[in-house]
C-alpha positions in Angstrom: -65.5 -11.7 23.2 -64.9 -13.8 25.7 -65.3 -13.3 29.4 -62.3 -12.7 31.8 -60.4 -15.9 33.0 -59.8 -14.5 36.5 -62.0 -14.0 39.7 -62.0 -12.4 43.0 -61.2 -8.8 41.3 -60.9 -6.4 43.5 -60.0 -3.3 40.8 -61.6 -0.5 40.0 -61.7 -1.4 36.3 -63.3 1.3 34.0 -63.7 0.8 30.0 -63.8 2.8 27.0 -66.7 5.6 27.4 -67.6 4.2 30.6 -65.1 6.5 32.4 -67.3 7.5 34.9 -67.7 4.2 36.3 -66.3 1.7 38.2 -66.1 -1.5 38.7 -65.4 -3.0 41.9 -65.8 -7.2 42.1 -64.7 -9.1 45.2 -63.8 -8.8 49.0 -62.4 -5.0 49.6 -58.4 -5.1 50.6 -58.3 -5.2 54.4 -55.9 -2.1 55.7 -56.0 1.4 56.0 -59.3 3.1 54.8 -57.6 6.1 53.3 -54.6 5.2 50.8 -51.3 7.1 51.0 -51.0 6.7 47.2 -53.2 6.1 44.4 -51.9 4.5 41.1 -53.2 4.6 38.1 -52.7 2.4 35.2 -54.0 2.6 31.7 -54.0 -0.4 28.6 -54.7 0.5 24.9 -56.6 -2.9 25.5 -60.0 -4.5 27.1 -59.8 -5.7 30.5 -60.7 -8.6 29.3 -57.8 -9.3 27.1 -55.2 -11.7 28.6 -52.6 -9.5 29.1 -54.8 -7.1 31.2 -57.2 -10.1 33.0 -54.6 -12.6 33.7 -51.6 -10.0 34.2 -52.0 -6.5 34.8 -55.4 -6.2 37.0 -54.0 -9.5 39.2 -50.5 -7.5 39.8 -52.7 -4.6 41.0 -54.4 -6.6 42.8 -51.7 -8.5 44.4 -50.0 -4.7 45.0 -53.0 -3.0 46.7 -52.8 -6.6 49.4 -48.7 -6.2 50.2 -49.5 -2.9 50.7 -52.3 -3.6 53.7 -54.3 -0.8 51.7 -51.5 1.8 51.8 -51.1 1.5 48.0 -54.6 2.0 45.7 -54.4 1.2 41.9 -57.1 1.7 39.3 -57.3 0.3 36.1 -58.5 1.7 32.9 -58.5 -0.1 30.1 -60.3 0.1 26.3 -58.1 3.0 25.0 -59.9 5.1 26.9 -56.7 6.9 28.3 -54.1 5.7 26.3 -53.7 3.8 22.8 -50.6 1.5 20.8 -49.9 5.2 19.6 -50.1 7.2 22.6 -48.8 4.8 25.6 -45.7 6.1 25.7 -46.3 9.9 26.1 -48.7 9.5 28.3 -46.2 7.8 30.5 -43.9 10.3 30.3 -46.4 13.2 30.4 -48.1 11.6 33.8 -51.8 11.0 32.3 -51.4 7.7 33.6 -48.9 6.3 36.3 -48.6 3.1 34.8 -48.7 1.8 31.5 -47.7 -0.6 28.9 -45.7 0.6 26.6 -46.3 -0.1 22.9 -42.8 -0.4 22.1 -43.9 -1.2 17.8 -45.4 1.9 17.8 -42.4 4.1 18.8 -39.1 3.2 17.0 -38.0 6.7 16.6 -38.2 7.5 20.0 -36.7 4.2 21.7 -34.4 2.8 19.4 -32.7 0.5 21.8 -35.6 -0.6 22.7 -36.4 -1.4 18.8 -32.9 -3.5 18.6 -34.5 -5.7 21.1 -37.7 -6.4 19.5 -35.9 -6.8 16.5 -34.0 -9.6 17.4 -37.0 -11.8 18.8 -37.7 -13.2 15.4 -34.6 -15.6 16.4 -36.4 -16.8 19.9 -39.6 -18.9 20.0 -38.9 -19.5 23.8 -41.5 -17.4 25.6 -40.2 -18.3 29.2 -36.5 -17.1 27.8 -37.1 -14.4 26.3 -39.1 -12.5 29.0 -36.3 -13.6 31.5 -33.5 -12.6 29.5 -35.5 -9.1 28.7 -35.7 -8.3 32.3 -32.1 -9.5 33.3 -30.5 -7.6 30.3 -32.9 -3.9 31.0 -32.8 -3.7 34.4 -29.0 -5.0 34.9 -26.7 -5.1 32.1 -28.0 -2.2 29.3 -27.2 1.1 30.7 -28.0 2.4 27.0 -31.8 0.8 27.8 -31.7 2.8 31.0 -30.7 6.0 29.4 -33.6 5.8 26.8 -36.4 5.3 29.5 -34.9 7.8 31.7 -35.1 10.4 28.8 -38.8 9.8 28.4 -39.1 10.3 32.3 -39.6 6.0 33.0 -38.3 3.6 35.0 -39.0 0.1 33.5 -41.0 -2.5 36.3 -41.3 -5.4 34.6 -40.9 -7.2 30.7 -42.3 -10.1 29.3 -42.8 -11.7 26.4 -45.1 -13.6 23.9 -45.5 -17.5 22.8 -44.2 -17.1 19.1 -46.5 -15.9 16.5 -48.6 -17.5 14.2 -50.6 -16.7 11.2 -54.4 -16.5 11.4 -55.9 -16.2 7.6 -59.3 -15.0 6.4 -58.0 -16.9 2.9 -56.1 -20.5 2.9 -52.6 -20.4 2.3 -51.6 -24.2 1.6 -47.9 -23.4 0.1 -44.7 -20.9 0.3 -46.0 -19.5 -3.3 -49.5 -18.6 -1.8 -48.0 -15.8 -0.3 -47.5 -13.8 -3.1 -49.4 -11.5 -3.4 -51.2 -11.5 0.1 -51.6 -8.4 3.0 -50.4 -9.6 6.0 -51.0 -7.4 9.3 -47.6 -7.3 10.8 -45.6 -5.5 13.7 -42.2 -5.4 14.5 -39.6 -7.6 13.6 -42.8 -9.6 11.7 -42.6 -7.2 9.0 -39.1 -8.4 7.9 -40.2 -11.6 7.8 -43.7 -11.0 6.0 -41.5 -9.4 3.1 -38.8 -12.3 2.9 -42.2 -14.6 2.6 -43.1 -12.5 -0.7 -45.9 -11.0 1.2 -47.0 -7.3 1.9 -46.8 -6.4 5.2 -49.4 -3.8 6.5 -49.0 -1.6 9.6 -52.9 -1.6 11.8 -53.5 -1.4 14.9 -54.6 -4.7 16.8 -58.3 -3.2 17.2 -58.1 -2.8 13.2 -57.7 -6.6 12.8 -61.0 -7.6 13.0 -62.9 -5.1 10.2 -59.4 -5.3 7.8 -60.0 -9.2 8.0 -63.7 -8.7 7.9 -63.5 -6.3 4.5 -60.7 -8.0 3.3 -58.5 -5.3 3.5 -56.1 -7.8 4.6 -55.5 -11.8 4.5 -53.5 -12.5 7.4 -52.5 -11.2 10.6 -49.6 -12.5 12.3 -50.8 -12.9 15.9 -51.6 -15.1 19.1 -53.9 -18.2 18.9 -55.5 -16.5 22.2 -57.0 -13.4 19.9 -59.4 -16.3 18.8 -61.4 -15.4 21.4 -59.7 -12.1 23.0 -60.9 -10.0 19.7 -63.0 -12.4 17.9 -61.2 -12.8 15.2 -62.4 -16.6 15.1 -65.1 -15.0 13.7 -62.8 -14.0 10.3 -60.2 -16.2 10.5 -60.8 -19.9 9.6 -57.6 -21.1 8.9 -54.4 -21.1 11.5 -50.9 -21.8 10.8 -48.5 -22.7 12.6 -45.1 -20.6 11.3 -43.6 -20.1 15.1 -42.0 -16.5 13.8 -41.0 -15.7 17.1 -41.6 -14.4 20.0 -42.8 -10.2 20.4 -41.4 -8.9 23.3 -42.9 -6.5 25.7 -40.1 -4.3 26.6 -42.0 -2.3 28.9 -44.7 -4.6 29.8 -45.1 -2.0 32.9 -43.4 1.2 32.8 -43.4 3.3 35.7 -43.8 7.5 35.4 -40.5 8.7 37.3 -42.2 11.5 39.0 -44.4 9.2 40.4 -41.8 6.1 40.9 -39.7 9.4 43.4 -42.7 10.1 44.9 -42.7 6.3 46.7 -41.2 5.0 49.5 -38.6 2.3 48.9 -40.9 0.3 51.0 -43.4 0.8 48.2 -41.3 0.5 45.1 -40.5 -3.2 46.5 -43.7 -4.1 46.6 -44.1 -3.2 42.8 -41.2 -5.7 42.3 -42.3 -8.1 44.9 -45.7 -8.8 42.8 -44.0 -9.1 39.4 -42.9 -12.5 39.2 -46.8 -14.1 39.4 -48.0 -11.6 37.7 -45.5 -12.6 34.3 -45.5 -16.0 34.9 -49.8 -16.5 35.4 -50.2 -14.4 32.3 -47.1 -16.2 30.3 -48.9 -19.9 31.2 -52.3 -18.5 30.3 -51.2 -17.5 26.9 -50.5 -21.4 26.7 -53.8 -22.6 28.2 -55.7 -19.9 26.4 -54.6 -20.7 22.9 -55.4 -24.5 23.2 -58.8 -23.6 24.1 -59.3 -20.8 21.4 -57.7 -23.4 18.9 -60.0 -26.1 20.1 -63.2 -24.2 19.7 -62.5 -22.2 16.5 -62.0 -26.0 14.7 -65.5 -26.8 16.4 -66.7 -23.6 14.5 -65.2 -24.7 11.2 -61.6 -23.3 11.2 -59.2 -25.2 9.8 -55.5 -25.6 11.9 -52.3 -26.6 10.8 -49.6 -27.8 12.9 -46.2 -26.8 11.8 -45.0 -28.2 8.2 -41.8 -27.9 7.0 -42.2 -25.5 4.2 -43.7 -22.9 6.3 -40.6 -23.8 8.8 -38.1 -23.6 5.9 -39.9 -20.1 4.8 -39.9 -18.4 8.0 -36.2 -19.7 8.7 -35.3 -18.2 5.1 -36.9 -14.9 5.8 -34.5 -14.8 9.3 -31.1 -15.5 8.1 -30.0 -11.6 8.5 -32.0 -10.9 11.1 -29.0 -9.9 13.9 -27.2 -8.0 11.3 -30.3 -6.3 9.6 -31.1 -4.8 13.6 -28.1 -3.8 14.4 -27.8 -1.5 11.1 -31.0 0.1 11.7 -30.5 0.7 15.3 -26.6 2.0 14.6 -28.6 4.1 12.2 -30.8 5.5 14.7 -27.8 6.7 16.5 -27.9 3.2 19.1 -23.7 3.6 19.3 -23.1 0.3 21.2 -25.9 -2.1 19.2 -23.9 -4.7 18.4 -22.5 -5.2 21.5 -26.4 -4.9 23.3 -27.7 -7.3 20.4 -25.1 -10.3 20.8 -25.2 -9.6 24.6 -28.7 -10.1 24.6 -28.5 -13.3 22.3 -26.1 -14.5 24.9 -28.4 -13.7 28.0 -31.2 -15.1 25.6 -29.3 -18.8 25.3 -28.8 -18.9 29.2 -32.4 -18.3 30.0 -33.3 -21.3 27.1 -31.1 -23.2 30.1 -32.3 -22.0 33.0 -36.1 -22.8 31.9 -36.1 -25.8 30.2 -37.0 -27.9 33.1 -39.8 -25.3 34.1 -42.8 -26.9 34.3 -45.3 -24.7 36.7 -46.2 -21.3 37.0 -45.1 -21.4 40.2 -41.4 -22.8 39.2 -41.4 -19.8 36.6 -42.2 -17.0 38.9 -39.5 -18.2 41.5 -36.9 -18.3 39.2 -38.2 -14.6 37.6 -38.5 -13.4 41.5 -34.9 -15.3 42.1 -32.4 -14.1 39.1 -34.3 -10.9 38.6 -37.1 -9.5 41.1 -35.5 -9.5 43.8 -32.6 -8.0 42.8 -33.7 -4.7 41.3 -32.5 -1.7 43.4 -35.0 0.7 44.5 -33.0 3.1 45.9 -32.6 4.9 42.5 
């Protein structure tokens, strides 16, 4: 597993059965010696996973400094408080005061949020789709509101993958070769695993490696970056390119309500304040990352394919009902207004495709995240 891509951590970062200990890298945050309020956040992941090094644990960070030490956050990652399974009642249940939620793993409970995910298999813009997540949630989807409100959260931030590929343990060289095959899906990828002619299979990430290892699957649908995040370079030698669209992170960071009316308005700024670099350094790693993981799996004798048009024409196939297929199951999970929340958010989706298409920095990203979104949350409620 590769190492963390950031530096200068100044987090208490504990792991897995290493609960008892902490780890604190870098200069201590100048302020206050005692902190008024101490957060702490918990990832079904590894701190060294990109989400977590080049997103979470630098947002911390970044929270603790506006704070000038008022504000202390502690990270704890490896499943060892919460899991894809569990993220989400431990949110609303206060084990942790920040989380990720695992949105996949709960379609029962937040239905709306569901609708949402479903409908990424029709975006491959990253940048888009976790602007037009966070503008639609926090501003125009009282429905969205209402759902995290009843599991006692307040949504922070959302963001949103590069589109996912396919990394295979077995070749798959034509449309026909996926009869017959396991694929490790999630989300809306499960729709589209079927309309391939393949059988989709429900595991958790951490499963990947061993299913692909025993062969108890062939593929997993996935980012190039878990190459080197979970080792899966180790099983899977051959990469396609399908671009199946992006999986968004509804609640990339969720909030625990008790603890979000506990805050100071001061305070809940500075959550909002740090959000923008925070998305936007972990959306442009993604990128970096998976050119890098790419480069050095072919080095180890992986074989990657850039897009070809029979994959294209498969995947675009498997996605011709996709709008109408998520609104009947979220209508049918009692989501009253889903068509109207689906095409608004397909709307919302097609401005941000505009508004980012001349976006070239992470810098440029974050501004415009901090300008048409950020800074506009009100944290008075």
């Amino acid at each position: 597993m590769q190492e963390p891509r950031f530096s200068n951590m100044a987090k208490r970062v504990r792991q897995g059965a290493t609960l008892a200990a902490a780890l604190a890298v870098g200069a201590a945050i100048a302020g206050p010696a005692q902190a008024q309020t101490k957060l702490l956040m918990g990832y079904y992941s590894s701190s060294t996973a990109a989400n977590a090094a080049e997103g979470f644990i630098p947002w911390l960070e970044s929270v603790e400094e506006m704070s000038e030490g008022r504000i202390e956050t502690e990270f704890v990652g490896g499943g060892a408080i919460v899991k894809t399974s569990t993220s989400l009642f431990a949110l609303r249940d206060g084990m942790v005061d920040l989380t990720n939620v695992y949105t996949p793993a709960n379609p029962k409970e937040l239905p709306v949020a569901t609708l949402l995910g479903d409908l990424s298999a029709l975006m491959n813009n990253d940048k888009a789709a976790a602007g037009a997540l966070a503008q639609l949630q926090h501003f125009e989807c009282p429905d969205c509101v209402a759902e995290y409100d009843s599991w006692n959260t307040k949504l922070i931030s959302s963001w949103a993958t590069p589109p996912y590929q396919l990394l295979c343990a077995t070749p798959i060289e034509s449309a026909d070769d996926f009869a017959g095959k396991r694929i490790r899906t999630t989300g809306h990828l499960t729709g589209i695993a079927t309309g391939l002619g393949a059988t989709p299979v429900n595991i958790s990430l951490t499963e990947v490696y061993e299913s692909l290892q025993r062969g108890l699957v062939d593929c997993t649908f996935g980012q190039f970056v878990w190459l080197d995040d979970y080792s899966l370079a180790e099983q899977a030698k051959f990469l396609l390119t399908p671009n199946a669209g992006v999986v968004p992170a509804q609640l990339w960071v969720g909030i625990n309500k008790d603890t979000w009316n506990k805050l100071s308005e001061e305070d809940r700024q500075i959550l909002f304040d740090a959000t923008p670099a925070a998305v936007a350094r972990v959306t442009f790693n993604y990128d970096s990352g998976a050119k890098e993981a790419i480069a050095s799996a072919v080095e180890n004798g992986a074989i990657y394919n850039e897009p070809q048009d029979w994959l294209t024409e498969a995947v675009a196939a498997a996605t011709t009902t996709v709008r109408d297929d998520a609104v009947a199951r979220a209508e049918g999970s009692g989501v009253a207004n889903a068509a109207a929340i689906a095409d608004r958010f397909l709307e919302i989706y097609a401005e941000w495709e505009e508004k980012v298409k001349d976006i070239e920095t992470q810098e440029e990203f974050a501004q415009l995240l901090a300008d048409e979104v950020y800074s506009k949350v009100d944290v008075s409620q």
